[in-house]
N, C-alpha and C positions, 0 to 999 in steps of 0.2 A: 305706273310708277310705283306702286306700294310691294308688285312681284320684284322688282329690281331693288327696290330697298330692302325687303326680305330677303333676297340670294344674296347684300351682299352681308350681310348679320350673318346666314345661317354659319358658313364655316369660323366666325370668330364664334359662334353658342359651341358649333361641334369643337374646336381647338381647347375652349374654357374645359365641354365635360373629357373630352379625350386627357388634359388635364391632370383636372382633379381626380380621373379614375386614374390615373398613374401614378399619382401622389395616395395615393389610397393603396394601391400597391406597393408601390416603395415604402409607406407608413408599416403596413402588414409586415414584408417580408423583412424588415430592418426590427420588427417586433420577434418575430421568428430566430431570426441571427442573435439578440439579445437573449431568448431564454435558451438558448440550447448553448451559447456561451457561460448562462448562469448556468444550468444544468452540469456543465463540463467540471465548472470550478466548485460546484458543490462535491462531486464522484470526487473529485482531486480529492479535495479537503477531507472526506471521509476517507478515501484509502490514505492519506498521510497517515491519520489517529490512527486508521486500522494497521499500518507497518510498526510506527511508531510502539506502540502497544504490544505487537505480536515481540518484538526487539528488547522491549522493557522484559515482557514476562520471561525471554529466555535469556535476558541478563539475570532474572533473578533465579531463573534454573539452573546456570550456571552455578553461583552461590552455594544451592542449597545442595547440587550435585556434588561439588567437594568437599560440604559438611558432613551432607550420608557417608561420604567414602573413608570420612579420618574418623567416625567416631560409631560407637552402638547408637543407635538411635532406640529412642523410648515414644510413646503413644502421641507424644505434639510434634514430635517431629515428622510422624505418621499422619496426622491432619493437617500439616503445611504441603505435606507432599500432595496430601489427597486436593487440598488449596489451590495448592499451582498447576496441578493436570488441569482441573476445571479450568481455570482461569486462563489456562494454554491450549487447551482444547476450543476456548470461546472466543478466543481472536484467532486463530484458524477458521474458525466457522466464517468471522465476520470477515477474513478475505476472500471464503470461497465466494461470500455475497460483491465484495467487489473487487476484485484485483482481476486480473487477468488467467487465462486459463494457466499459464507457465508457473507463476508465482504462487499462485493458489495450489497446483498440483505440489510445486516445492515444498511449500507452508507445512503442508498434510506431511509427504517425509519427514522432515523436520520434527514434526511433532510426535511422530510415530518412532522415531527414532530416538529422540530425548526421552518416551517413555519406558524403552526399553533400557535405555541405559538407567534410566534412576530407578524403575522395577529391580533389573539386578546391582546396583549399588545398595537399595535394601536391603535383598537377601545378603550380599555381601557383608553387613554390616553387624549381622552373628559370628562372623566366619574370625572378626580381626581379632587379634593381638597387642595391644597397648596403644591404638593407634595411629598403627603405621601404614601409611598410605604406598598400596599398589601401583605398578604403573597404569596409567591411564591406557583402556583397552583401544585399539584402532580406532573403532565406533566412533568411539568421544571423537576423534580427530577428524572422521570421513564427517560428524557434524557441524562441527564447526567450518569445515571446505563447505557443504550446504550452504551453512548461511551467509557465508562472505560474499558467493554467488547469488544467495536471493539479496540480499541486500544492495547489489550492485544491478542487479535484475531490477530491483523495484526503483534504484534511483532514475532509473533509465526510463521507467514506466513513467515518473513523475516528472522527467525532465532536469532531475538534479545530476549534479557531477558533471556536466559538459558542457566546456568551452564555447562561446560563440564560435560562429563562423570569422568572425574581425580578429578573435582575440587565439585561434588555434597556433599560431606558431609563435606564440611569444614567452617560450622559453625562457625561465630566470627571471623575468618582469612581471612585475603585476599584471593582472589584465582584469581590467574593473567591467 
């Protein structure tokens, strides 16, 4: 009688531990799914600052680019210049560390190309006349086509700028 009452236990013992090792694994891998979800929205968050930032520094390259170009510039205007490379050079860095290989490789032109334009708006800035501002060389312009495509690049990377799937064809209308 004691073999029969033990066979009929055993599968409720094995059910409990089959069980709880299942819930031990759904514990685990639901722990797994939670940090690699944090992990996601940390990388988000830092490349936000890091676009955010690289965007700021060449709004204010912008700025300083068409201040070199109308005037002689003198020794502080020489160390804001020297200022903002750094400081544009080091949010490039901080996307090559995380952005994607497209945007990161953009970032670099970008930045290799605003330096050459504000190098020679420097030199240029012996050369003027009362001044009088030259037309703006292609360069500046093939830059700025750059960055309207990284910036459209990078909303893409973040998931900004598009429409739901619900809200795509509601032309004219709000679509919250």
């Amino acid at each position: 009688m004691q073999g029969a009452l033990m066979g009929s236990w055993l599968p409720l013992i094995g059910g409990a531990a089959a069980g709880a090792f299942l819930t031990l694994l759904g514990t685990l891998y639901s722990g797994y799914l939670s940090r690699r979800h944090e992990h996601r929205r940390w990388l988000l968050d830092k490349r936000l600052q890091a676009y955010t930032e690289f965007l700021a520094v060449m709004a204010e390259w912008e700025v300083l680019y068409r201040r070199v170009r109308l005037k002689h510039i003198d020794d502080s205007d020489m160390a804001e210049v020297r200022d903002l490379s750094k400081r544009l050079a080091a949010s490039v860095r901080a996307l090559r560390l995380l952005a994607p290989q497209n945007i990161s490789n953009r970032a670099t032109r970008t930045e290799s190309d605003a330096r050459v334009l504000l190098v020679a708006a420097t030199k240029e800035s012996d050369e003027r006349e009362g001044g009088k501002e030259r037309p703006f060389p292609d360069k500046y312009h093939e830059l700025w086509e750059h960055v309207d495509v990284l910036i459209n690049t990078q909303q893409q990377d973040l998931g900004a700028g598009q429409r739901s799937r619900r809200n795509r064809g509601m032309r004219g209308r709000l679509a919250w």
